[in-house]
C-alpha positions as CSV (number, residue, x, y, z in Angstrom):
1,X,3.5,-5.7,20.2
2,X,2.6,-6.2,16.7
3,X,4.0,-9.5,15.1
4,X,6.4,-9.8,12.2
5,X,7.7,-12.4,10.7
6,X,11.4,-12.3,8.4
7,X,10.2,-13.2,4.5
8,X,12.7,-13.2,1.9
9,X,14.7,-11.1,3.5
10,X,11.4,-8.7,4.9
11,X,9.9,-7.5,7.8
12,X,6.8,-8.6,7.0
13,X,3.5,-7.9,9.0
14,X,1.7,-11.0,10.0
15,X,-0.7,-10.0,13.0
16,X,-4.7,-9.0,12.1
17,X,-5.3,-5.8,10.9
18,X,-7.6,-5.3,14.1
19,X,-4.4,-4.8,15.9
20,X,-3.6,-1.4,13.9
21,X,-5.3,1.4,15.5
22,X,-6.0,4.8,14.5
23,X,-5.0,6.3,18.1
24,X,-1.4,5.6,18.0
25,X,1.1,8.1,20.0
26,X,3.9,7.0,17.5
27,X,3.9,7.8,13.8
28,X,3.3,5.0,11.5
29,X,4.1,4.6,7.7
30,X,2.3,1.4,6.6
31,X,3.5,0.0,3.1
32,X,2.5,-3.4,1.0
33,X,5.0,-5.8,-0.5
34,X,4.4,-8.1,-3.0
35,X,6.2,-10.2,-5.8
36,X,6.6,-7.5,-8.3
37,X,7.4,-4.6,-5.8
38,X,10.0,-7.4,-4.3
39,X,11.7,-7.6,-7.4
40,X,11.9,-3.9,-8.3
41,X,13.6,-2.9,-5.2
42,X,15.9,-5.2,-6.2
43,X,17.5,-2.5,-8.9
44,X,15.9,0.1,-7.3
45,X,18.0,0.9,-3.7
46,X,15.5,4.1,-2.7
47,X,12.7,2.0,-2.9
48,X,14.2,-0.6,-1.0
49,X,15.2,1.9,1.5
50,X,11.4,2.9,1.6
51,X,10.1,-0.8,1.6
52,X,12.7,-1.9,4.9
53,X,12.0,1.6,6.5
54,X,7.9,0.7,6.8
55,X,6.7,0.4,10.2
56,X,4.6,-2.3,9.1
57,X,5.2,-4.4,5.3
58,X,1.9,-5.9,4.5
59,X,2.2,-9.0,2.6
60,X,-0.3,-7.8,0.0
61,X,0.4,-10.9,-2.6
62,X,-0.5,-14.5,-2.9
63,X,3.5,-14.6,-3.8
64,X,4.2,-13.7,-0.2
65,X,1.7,-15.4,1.1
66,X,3.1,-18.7,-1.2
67,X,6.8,-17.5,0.2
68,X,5.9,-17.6,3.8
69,X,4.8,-21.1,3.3
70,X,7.4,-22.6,1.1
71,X,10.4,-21.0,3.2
72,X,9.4,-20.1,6.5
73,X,6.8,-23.3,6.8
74,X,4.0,-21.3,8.3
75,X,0.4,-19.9,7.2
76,X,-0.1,-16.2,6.9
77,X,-3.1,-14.3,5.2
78,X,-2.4,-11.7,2.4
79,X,-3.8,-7.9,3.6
80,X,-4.2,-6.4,0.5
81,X,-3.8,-2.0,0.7
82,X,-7.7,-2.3,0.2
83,X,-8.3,-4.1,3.2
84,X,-6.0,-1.6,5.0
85,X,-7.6,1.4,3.8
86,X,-10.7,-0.2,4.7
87,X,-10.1,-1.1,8.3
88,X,-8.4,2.2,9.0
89,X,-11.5,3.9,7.7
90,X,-13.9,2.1,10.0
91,X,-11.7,3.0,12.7
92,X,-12.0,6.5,11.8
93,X,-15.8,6.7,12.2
94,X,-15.9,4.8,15.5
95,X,-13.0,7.9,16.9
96,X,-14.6,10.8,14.6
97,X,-11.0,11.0,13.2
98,X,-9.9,12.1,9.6
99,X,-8.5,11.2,6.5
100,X,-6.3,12.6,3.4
101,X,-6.3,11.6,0.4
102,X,-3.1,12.2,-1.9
103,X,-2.5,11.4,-5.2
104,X,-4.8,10.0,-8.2
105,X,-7.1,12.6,-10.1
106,X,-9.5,15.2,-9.0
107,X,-12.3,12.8,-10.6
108,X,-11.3,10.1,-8.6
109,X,-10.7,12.2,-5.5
110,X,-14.2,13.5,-5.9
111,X,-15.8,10.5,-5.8
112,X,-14.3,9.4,-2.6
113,X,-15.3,12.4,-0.7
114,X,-18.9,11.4,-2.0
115,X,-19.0,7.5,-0.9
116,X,-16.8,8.6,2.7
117,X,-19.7,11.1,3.5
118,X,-22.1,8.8,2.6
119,X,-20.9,5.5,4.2
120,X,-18.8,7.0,7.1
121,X,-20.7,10.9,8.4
122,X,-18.6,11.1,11.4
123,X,-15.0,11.0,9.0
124,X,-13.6,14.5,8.1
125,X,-12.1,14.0,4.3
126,X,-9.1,16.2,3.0
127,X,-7.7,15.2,-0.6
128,X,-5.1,16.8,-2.8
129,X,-5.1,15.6,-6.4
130,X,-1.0,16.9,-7.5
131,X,0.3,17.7,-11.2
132,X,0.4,14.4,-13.3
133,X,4.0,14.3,-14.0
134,X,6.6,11.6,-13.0
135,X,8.8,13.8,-10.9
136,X,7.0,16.2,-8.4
137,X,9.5,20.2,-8.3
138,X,10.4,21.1,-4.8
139,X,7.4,23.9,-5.2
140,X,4.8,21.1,-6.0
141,X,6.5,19.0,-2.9
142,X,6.2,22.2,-0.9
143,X,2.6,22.1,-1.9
144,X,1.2,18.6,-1.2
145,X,3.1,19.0,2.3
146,X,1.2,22.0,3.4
147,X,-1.9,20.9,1.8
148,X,-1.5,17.7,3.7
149,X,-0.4,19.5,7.2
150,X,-3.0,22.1,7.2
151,X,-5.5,19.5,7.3
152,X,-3.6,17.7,10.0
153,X,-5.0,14.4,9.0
154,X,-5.3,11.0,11.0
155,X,-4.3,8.9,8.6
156,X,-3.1,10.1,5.2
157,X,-3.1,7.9,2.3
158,X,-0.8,8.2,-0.8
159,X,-2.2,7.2,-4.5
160,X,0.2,7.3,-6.8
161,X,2.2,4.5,-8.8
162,X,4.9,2.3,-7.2
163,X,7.4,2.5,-6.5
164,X,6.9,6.3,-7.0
165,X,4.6,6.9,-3.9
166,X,6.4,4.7,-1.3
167,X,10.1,7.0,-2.1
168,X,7.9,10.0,-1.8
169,X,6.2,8.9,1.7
170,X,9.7,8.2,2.4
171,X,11.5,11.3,1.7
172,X,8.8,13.3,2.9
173,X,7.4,11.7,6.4
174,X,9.3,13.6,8.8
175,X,7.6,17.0,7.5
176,X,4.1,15.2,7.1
177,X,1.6,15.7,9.8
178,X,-0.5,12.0,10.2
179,X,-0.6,9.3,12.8
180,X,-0.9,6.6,10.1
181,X,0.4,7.2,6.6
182,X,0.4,4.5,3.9
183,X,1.2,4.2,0.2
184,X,-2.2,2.6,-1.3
185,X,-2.3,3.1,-5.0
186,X,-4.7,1.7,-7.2
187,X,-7.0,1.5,-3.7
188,X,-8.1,5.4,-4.3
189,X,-9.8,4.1,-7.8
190,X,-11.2,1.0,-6.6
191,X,-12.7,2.9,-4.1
192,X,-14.0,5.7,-5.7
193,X,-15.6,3.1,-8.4
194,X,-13.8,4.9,-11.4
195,X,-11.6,1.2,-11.6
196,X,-14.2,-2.1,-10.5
197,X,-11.3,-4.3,-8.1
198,X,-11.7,-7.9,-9.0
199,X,-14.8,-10.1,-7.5
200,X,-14.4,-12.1,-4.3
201,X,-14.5,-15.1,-6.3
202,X,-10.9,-14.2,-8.0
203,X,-9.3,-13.0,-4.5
204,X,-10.4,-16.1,-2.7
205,X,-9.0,-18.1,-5.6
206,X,-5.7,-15.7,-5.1
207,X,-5.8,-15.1,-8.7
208,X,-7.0,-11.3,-8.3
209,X,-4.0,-10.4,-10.8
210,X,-5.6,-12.3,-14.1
211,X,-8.5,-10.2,-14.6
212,X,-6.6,-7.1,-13.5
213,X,-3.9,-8.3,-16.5
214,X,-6.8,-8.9,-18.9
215,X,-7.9,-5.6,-18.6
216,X,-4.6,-3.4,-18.7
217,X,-2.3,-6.3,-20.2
218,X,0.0,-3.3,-21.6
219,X,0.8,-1.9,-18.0
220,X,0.4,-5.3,-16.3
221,X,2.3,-8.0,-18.5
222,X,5.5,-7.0,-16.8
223,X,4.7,-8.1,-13.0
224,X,3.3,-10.7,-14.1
225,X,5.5,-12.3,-16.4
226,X,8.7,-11.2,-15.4
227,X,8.6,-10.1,-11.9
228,X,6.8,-13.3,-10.8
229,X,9.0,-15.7,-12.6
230,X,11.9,-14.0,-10.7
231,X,10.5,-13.6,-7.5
232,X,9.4,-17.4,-7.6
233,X,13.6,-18.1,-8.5
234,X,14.4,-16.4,-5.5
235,X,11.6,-17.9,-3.4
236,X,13.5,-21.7,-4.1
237,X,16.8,-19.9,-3.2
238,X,15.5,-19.1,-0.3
239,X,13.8,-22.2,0.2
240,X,17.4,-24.4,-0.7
241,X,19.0,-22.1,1.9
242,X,21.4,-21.0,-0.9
243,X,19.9,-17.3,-0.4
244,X,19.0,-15.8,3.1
245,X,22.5,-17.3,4.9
């Protein structure tokens, strides 16, 4: 039984990634929360739907990480999506199993087909990059979902922006064939190299967000000063016992 642990009003996963496997009998949607996605879903109901619908919410934020200890008095480690995406893939190779890759562009796509054949040979890689636009028609839906189920994937992973990929997992899982399928996002370009991920140095330090900001300040400056300031509100409401009753 895999362990979670109630956070601010989450589900949130708090076991080892080593006890996700790849050879699961049960369909499995694996999403990330952290402060900013917290506070979205807070005007956002379909993406709160999406969030509380996961099988498993990693805590993939120092914020959560901060919450669990400041309200719930106990240690967890963050799992960030790139940590999923790369424990799933090293399960993959062990099994021989697959992978899709949905979302991001055919550039980026491309390069992850290169470094998965390279660095895992016994993986079979499917991708579908989809039209850039910020709604998807029912034809284009009617696309992905056959490009996805022809391919009949292990895991699938979805790379597009929140909150937009986690409502589309969620409206669309029930026609999707995959064991695991998760909502990675920015994963699919620090993979592929086209985007460098922070240094070790900043994600031990659990500041992995300042030289992210520093690079794309203009897309970035909202999580981080306005989503964080209210999540961190809400954290001492919790924490004061004057939210969560």
């Amino acid at each position: 039984m895999l362990k979670n642990m109630k956070i601010m009003g989450y589900d949130v996963f708090v076991d080892t990634l080593e006890t996700i496997k790849v050879d699961t009998d049960k369909k499995m949607v694996v999403n990330t929360i952290n402060p900013h996605s917290y506070v979205t879903a807070k005007s956002d109901s379909l993406f709160e739907e999406a969030l509380r619908d996961s099988d498993l919410l990693l805590p993939d934020g120092s914020g959560i990480v901060l919450a669990a200890s400041q309200v719930n008095k106990k240690q967890i480690k963050k799992i960030a999506g790139y940590d999923l995406h790369m424990h799933l893939i090293e399960e993959l190779e062990k099994v021989g199993g697959s992978v899709f890759y949905m979302g991001a562009s055919q550039k980026t796509v491309d390069a992850i087909h290169e470094r998965v054949a390279k660095e895992y040979p016994n993986v079979r890689v499917g991708s579908y990059s989809p039209p850039f636009k910020p709604e998807f028609s029912q034809e284009d839906n009617e696309t992905i979902i056959s490009k996805v189920n022809a391919f009949n994937p292990d895991v699938l992973f979805i790379g597009m922006t929140a909150p937009k990929q986690e409502k589309w997992l969620h409206a669309h899982k029930k026609k999707l064939n995959y064991k695991i399928a998760s909502s990675i996002g920015a994963v699919f370009d620090f993979y592929a190299g086209t985007v460098n991920r922070p240094s070790q140095f900043w994600i031990d330090m659990h500041l992995e967000w300042l030289p992210r900001l520093l690079k794309e300040p203009k897309r970035l400056w909202k999580r981080n000063f306005v989503s964080t300031p209210l999540f961190l509100w809400d954290m001492l409401l919790y924490k004061l016992g004057i939210m969560g009753k």
